[in-house]
N, C-alpha and C positions, 0 to 999 in steps of 0.2 A: 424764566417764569412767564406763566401764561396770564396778566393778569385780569382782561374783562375783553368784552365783546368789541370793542371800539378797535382793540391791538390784535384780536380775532382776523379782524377784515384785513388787516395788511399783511397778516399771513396766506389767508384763505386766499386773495384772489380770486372770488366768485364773484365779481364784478367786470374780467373782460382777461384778456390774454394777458401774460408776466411780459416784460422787457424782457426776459430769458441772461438775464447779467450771465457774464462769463465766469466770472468770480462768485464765491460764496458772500454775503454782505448781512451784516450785523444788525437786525433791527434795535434800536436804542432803546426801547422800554422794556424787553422781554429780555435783550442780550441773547438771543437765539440766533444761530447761523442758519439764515437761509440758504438751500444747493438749489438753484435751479438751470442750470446747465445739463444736459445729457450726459458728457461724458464725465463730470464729477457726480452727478447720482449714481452712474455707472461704475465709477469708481468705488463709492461708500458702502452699495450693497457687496461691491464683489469680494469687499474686504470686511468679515464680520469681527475677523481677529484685533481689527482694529476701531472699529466702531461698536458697539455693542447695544443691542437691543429691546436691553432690560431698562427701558424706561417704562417706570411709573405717574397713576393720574398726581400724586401727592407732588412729584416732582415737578409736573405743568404746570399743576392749576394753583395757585396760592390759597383760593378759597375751595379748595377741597378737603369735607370734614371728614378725615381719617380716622379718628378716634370714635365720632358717631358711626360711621360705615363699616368698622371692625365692630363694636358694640353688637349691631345687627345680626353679623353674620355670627358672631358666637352665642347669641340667644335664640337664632329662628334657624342658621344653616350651619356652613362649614364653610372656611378661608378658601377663597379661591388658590389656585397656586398657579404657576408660571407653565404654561404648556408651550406654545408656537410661537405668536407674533410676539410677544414681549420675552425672550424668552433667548438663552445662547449656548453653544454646545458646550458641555457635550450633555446638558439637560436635553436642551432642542432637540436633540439626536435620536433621545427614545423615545418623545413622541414623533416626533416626524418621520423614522422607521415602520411606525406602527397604524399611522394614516394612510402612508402610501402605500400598503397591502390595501386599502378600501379604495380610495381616488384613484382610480387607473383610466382609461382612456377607451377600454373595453368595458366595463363598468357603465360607465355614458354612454356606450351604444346600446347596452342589455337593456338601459333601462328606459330610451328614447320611444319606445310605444307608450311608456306610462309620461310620457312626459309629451307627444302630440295629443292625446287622450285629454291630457287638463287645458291645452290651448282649445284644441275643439267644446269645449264644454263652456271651457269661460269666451270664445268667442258668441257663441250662440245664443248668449245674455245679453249681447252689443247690439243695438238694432240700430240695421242701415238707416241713414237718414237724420239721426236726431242727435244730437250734443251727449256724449259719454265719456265720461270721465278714466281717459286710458291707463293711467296711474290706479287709482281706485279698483278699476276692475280688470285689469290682465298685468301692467307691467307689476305688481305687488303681488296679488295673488298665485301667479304661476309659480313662481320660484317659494313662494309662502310652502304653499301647497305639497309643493314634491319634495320640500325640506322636512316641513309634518312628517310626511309618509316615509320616508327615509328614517325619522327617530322615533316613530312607531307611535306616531299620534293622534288621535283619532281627528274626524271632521269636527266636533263637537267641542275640541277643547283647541282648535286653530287660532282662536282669540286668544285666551291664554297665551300662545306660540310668539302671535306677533306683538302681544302687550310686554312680554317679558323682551324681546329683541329691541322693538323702538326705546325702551328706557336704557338699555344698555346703551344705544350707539348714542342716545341724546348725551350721557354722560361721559362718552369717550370723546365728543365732540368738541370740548372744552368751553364752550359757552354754558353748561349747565349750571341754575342756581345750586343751592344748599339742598333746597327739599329734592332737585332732581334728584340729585346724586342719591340722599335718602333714601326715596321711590324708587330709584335702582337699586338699590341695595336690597331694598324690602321683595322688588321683583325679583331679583337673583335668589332670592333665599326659599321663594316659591318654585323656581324655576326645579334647585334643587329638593327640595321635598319632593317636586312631582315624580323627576328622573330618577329619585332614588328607588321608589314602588317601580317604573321602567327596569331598570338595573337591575332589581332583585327577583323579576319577574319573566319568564322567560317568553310565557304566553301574549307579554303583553311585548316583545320584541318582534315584528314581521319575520317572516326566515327571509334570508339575503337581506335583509333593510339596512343601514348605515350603523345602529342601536345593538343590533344583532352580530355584525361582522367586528364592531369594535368592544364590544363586553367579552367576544370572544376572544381575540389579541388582547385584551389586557389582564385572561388569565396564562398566554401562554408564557413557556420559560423567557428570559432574557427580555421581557415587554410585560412584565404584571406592571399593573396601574392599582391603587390604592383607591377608594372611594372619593374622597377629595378630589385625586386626580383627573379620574373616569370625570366628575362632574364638571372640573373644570375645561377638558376638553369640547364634552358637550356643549358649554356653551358657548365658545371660541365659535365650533361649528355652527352651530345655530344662528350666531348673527354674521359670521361670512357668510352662512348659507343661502340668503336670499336678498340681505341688503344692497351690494354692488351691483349684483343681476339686474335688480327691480332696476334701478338709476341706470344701468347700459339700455334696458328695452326701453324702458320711456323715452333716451334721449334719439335712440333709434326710429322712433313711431314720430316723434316730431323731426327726423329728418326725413322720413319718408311723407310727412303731410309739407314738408318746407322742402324741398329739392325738387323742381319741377322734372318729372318726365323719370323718376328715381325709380317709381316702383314699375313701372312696364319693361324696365332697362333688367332690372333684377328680375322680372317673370320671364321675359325674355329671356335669357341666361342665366339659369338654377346658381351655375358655378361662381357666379358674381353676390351673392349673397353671403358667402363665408368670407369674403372680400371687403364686403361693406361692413359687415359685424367687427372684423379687427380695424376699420375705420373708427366707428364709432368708439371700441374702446378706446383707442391711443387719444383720438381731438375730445373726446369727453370722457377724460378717467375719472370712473365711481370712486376710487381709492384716489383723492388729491394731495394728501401729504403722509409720508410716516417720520418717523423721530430715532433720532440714533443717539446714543455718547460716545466720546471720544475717550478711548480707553488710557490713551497713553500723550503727548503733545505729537503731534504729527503736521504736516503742512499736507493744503486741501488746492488744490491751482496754486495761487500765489499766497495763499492765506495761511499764518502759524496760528495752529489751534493746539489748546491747553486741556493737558488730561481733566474734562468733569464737561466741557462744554458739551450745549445739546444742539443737536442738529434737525432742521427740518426740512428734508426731501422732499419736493412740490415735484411729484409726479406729474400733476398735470400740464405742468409748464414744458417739463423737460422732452414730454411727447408732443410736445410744438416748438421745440426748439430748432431753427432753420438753422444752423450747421449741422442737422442731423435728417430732417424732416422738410420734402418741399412746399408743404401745404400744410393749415393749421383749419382749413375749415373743409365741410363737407359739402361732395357734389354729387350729379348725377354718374358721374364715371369711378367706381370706388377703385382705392389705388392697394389696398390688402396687405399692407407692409406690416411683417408678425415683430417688427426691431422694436414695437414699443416698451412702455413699462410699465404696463397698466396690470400687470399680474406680479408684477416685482422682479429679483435676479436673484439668482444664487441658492443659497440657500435658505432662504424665504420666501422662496418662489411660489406661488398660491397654488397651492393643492388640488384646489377645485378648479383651475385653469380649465380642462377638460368638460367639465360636465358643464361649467360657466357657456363654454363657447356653444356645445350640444344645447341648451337651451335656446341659446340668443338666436339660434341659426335655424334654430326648430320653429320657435314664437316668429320670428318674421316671416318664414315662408307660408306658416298658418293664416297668417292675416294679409300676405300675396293671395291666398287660395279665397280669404274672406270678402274680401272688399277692391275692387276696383280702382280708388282711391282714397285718399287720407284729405283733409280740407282743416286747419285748426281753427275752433269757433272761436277763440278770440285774439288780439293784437300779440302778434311776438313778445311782444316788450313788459305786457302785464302779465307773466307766466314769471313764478318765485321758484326759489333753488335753496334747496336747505343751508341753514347756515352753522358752518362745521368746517374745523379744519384739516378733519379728518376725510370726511366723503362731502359728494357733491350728488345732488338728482333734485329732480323737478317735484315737488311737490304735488301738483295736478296736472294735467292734461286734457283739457277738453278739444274732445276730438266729433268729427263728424265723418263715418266712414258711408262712401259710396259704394253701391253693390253692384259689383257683375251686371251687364243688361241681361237679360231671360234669353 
C-alpha cells in the first residue's frame, strides 16, 4: 500500500541516483518490494507468467475513492476495462495484436514530414535571444499535437486533449488527493463522450490517422473490440501518447543547454543524434517505475517472495546500474547503448518505441537547425520534476536559445 506522499519519495527517487541494491528490499511502510538492479528488472518483465500486471490504483493507493470513481463512470461514462499496461494474457494478446498492426516503424517514417512540420512551426514561436519556456512551448506541445492529429482531433479542442491526459497521469501518479482522483474520473468520462461521437463518426476519423486504422481492427474478425473497450484503449493511447515524449525532449534540451560543446558535436555528425536520444532515454527515463504481482511464492536474487506481494520496478535506477551501464550521467560524446529499459521488455514492450524515437530524433535536429546554442536562464538547481512514481520530467524549462550568426 501506497500510503501518502512522504513514502512517495523513497519510492520515487527523484531526488538523485538509487544505490542500485543488488537485492530487491522491502520498504517498511508500504511493504512494497523495490527491484532496482538490472538484471532482476530484467528478470520480472521477461517473466509475465510469473509476475502479473493486473495491478490496480485501489490496490496502491489506500485513499483511493473507488466506490465515488465507479459512481462517476456509471452516471456520465462507461467502466474502463483492462487493455495493455495493466493488463495479462491472454486478454493483453488481443489488444496488443491489434496495436501492432498501427505502431510499426514504417508508420513513423510515413508520418515524419507531419511531424518536422509541427517542430518548424512551434519553433518559429521561440525567439532567439529572450527566456522561453521549452517545456510550455515545444517539449509538450509537439507530441500533444501529432497525438491530437492521429485521434482525429481538431486544433480547437487540443485543450480538451491535454486537460483529459494531465488528470489521468496526475492520478496514476499516486500522490493524488481524493478530488484528483474525482477530476479524473469526471475527465475520463468526458474524454469518453467526446470519442464516442469520434468512434461513431467516420468523417470525423482522418484517413490513415491512429482513430481511423484502430475503429477499423476493432471491427475486424478475431479483434472486434466492444465500445467500452475501443475507449478504453483510446485512452491508454492518449496518455502514453505524448507524456513520456514530452519528459525525454525536455530532459534532452537541458542537456544540450548543460553539455558544453554537445550541440556542435551532434551538427557535426547527423549520426550522433539517434546516439544521444537513446542516451537521454536510459540516464533520464520518463517511465520511472512500473508495478508487478507475484503470482505464485517465487524467489527474486536472494529474496522469497509470497504469492499477492507487489513489486515496484524503478526503471530509472536499473538504467544506471554500473554492472550493466558505464556511465550514469550525460556528455558531450553520446555513447547510444539501445540495452536500456526505458521502453520496457518483453511483452510490455512500449508500442510507441518507434514513433517515441522518430520524434525525439526529429525535435532535436530541428532545434540543431534553430539555434546555434542552448544557455538555461536560470540555476540548475531551482528547476522542479514532477512528483510521481510513476514518470519523471521537468516541469518548466527556461531556455535562451542563440541563433546562427547571419
Amino acid at each position: 500500500m501506497i500510503p501518502g506522499p512522504d513514502t512517495l519519495q523513497a519510492l520515487a527517487g527523484w531526488e538523485g541516483p538509487s544505490s542500485h541494491d543488488v537485492e530487491p528490499w522491502r520498504c517498511p511502510r508500504t511493504q512494497v518490494w523495490v527491484v532496482e538492479s538490472d538484471a532482476l528488472v530484467r528478470e520480472v518483465l521477461s517473466h509475465p507468467e510469473h509476475y502479473s500486471s493486473k495491478v490496480s490504483l485501489s490496490a496502491l493507493d489506500p485513499g483511493f475513492p473507488a466506490a465515488e470513481v465507479e459512481a462517476i463512470h456509471r452516471a456520465e461514462g462507461v467502466r474502463f476495462t483492462r487493455t495493455l499496461q495493466t493488463n495479462d494474457s491472454p486478454d493483453h494478446r488481443r489488444f496488443r495484436s491489434l496495436v501492432d498492426k498501427v505502431f510499426t516503424p514504417s508508420r513513423a517514417e510515413a508520418i515524419a514530414p507531419e511531424i518536422r512540420g509541427l517542430c518548424r512551426e512551434l519553433l518559429s514561436a521561440w525567439p532567439g535571444g529572450l527566456v522561453f519556456d521549452a517545456v510550455a512551448g515545444y517539449a509538450m506541445p509537439l507530441p500533444l499535437e501529432l497525438i491530437a492529429q492521429q485521434l482525429g482531433v481538431p486544433r480547437e479542442d487540443h485543450a480538451l486533449l491535454r486537460s483529459w491526459s494531465d488528470a489521468a497521469i496526475t492520478a496514476i501518479g499516486l500522490g493524488a488527493t481524493r478530488e484528483q482522483h474525482l477530476d479524473a474520473a469526471r475527465q475520463a468520462a468526458a474524454f469518453q463522450r467526446y470519442f464516442r461521437g469520434v468512434l461513431g463518426d467516420p468523417l470525423r476519423r482522418p484517413e490513415g490517422s491512429l482513430i481511423a486504422l484502430i475503429a477499423a481492427a476493432a471491427g475486424e474478425e478475431g479483434s472486434r473490440l466492444d465500445e467500452a473497450e475501443q475507449l478504453s484503449l483510446l485512452h491508454t493511447l492518449m496518455i502514453a501518447g505524448h507524456e513520456t515524449t514530452a519528459s525525454t525532449l525536455a530532459s534532452a534540451m537541458l542537456a544540450l543547454a548543460t553539455c558544453e560543446g554537445l550541440m556542435d558535436r551532434l551538427r557535426g555528425e547527423g549520426a550522433l543524434v539517434k546516439r544521444f536520444v537513446e542516451d537521454v532515454l536510459r540516464i533520464h527515463a520518463p517511465v520511472q517505475g512500473l508495478f508487478r504481482r507475484v503470482r505464485e511464492p517465487a524467489r527474486l536474487g536472494d529474496v522469497d517472495l509470497a504469492a499477492g506481494d507487489l513489486l515496484c520496478l524503478r526503471l530509472g535506477a536499473a538504467n544506471r546500474d554500473p554492472a550493466r551501464h558505464a556511465s550514469s550521467e550525460l556528455s558531450s560524446v553520446p555513447m547510444g547503448g539501445l540495452n536500456h529499459l526505458s521502453f520496457g521488455l518483453g511483452l510490455h514492450h512500449c508500442i510507441g518505441a518507434a514513433l517515441a524515437r522518430k520524434e525525439l530524433v526529429l525535435a532535436v535536429e530541428a532545434l540543431l537547425g534553430r539555434f546555434q546554442s542552448l544557455r538555461l536562464a536560470v540555476p540548475l538547481e531551482s528547476l522542479g520534476y514532477t512528483r510521481s512514481v510513476m514518470t519523471r520530467g521537468l516541469i518548466a524549462l527556461p531556455l535562451i536559445g542563440v541563433e546562427h550568426a547571419a
